[in-house]
N, C-alpha and C positions, 0 to 999 in steps of 0.2 A: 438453546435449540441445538440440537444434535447436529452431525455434521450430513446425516441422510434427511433431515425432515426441511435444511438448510436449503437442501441439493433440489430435493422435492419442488419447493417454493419458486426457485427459479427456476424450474421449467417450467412450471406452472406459467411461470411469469414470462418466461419467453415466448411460449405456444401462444397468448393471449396477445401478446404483443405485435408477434407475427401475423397473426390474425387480422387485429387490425390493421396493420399496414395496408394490407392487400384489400380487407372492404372497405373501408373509409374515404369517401373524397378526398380531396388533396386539399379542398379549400376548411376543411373541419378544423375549429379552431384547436382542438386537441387531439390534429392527430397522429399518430404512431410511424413514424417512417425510419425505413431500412436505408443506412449507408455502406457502400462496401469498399474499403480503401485496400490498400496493397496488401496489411497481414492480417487486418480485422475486420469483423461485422460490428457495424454501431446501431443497436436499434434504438428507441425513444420517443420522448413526447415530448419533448426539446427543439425548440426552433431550429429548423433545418441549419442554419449558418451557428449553430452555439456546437451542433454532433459535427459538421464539419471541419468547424475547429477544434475540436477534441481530436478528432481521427488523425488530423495535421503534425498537432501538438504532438501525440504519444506517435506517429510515424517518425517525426524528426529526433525523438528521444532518443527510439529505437535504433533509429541507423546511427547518430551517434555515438551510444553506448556500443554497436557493435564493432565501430571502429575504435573507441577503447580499450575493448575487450572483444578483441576478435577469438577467444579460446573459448568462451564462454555460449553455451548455447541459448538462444533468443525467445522458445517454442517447447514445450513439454512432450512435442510428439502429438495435438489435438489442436484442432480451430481456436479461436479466441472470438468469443464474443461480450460484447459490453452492453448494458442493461443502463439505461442513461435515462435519469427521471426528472419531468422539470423543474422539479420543487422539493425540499427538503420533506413536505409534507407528502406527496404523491411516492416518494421512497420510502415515508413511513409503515409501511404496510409488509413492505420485504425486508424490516430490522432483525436482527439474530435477536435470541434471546438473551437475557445475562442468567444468571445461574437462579434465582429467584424467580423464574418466568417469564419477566418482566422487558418490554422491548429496550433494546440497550441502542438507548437517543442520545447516545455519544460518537454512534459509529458513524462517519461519513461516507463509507464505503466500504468494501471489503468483496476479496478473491473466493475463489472455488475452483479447484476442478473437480469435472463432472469426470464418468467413466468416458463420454467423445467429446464430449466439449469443456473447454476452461470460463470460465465465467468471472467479469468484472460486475458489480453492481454499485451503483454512483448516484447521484444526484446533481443535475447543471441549475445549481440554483440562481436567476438571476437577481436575489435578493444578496448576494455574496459573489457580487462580481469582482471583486478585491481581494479575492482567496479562488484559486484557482482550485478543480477538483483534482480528486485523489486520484486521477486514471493514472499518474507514473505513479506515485506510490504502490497503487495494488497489482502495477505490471513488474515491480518489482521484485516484490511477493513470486510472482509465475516464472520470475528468471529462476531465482532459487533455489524454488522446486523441480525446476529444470535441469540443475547443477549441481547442486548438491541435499544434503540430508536435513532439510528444510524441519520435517518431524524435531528432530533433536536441537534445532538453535534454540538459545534461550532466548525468551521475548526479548530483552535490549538489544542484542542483534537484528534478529527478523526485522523487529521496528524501528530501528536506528540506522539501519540500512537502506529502507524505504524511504524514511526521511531525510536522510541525507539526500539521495539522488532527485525525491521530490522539486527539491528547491534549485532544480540545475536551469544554469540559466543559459542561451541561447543569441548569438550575435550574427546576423546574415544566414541563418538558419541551418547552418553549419557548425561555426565553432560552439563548443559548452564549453561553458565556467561550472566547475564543482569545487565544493569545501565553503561556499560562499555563508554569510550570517543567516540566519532563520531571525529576523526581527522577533517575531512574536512568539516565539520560543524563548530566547532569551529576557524578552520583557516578562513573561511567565514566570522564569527562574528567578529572576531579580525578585519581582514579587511576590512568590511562595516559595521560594527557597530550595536547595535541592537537597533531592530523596538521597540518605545515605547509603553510599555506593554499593556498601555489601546486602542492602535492601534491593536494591537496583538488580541487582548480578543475582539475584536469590528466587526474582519472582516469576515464578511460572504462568504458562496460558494460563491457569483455573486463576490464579490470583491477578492476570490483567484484569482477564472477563467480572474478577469480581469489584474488582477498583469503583469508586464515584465516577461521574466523569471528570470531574475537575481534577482529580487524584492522575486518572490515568490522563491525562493533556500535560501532566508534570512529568508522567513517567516519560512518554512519546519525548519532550522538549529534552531530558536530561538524555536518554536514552542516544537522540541525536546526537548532543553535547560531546558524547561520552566516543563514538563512533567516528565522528569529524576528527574528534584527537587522536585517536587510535592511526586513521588515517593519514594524519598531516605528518607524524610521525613516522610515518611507516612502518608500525608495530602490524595492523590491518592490512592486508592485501587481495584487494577485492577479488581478483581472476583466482585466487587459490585458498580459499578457506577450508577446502576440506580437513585438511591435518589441523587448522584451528579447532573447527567445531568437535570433531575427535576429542581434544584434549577437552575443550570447555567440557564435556561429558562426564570429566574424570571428578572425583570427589576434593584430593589434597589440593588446594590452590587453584581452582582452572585458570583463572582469568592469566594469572602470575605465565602459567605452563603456556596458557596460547599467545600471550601477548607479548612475556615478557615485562610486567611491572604489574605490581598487588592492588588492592585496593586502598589500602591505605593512603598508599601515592595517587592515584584516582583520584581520591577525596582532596587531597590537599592542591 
């Protein structure tokens, strides 16, 4: 799916949603309600108290990470709004497409910005209440292109980045812990083994988009992997990537040029 017919859809899918909000009883068992918290609108068909904790959730993220990174801007310059569906299946319908047509039922979520609006599109599936959704993952996404030249990262970045901060965990609703394991990431790795690095570092949007799913859930886990080191290291530095992604650009060695270590060493 293009990235206008993409765009299209959620609006589509927002006006419809709005919509209902406002005719629907309150007591309908499926219906559509607006929440509006400090920097987002959460609309959905998700149990009032499943959107309010999401809005919690990615609020407390947000103020967090911006006392991490207080140089870093939080807002692309447009509203944020989140598209929050109550069922894995009920999100079926707004999937992109993968490059064969075909809806690509790997994707748990995924960002957009519109020309006024920025758009999350998620699924609160309570069949998967042991896997939290992706709203910091794809609000991730929206820093970046906030910050920097989001166009040009390579997918292990973009998505290795997401993932990383994904998994930040939270004590008195203040402090984060980041860098922490990705259980099921790693059990992943262990069990299908990892993609060779200059495979990793090589594969572009067309070639995520064309992955299996199982293929791309190995890129994502390594991808992480690969990002968490970079970081623990301090080769990575989140608040200033611009002069990274610059170099990753470059043809002779990116990785070597932005990091400072090859692939080779990666791999081993």
């Amino acid at each position: 799916m293009s990235r206008a017919a993409k765009f299209k859809l959620l609006v589509v899918a927002t006006l419809q949603v709005l919509f209902a909000a406002s005719a629907m009883p309150a007591q309908t068992t499926d219906s559509w309600l607006s929440i509006q918290s400090k920097n987002f609108t959460i609309i959905g068909n998700a149990a009032e108290a499943d959107l309010r904790a999401e809005a919690q959730r990615l609020e407390e993220f947000r103020s967090a990470f911006a006392r991490l990174y207080p140089g870093l801007k939080l807002a692309n310059g447009k509203p944020t709004t989140i598209l929050a569906f109550s069922s894995s299946e009920a999100f079926n319908a707004f999937l992109p497409k993968r490059p064969d047509g075909s809806a690509d039922e790997g994707v748990t979520g995924y960002f957009l910005s519109g020309e006024q609006t920025s758009y999350i599109a998620l699924a609160i599936d309570p069949k998967k209440a042991d896997k939290p959704s992706p709203v910091v993952h794809e609000f991730i996404h929206l820093v970046l292109e906030a910050n920097f030249d989001r166009a040009s990262m390579p997918p292990w970045l973009n998505e290795g980045l997401a993932e990383y901060f994904d998994i930040a965990r939270f004590e008195n609703r203040h402090a984060i812990t980041l860098g922490g394991e990705n259980r099921q990431h790693l059990q992943l790795l262990r069990r299908a083994g990892l993609i060779l690095v200059s495979d990793l570092l090589a594969t572009d949007a067309t070639g995520l988009r064309s992955m299996s799913i199982d293929h791309r859930r190995q890129f994502y886990a390594e991808s992480w992997l690969l990002v968490r080191q970079l970081i623990t290291d301090g080769r990575l530095k989140v608040g200033d990537l611009s002069q990274s992604i610059q170099k990753l650009k470059e043809k002779n060695s990116p990785i070597s040029r932005a990091f400072g270590i090859d692939a080779v060493s990666l791999q081993n």
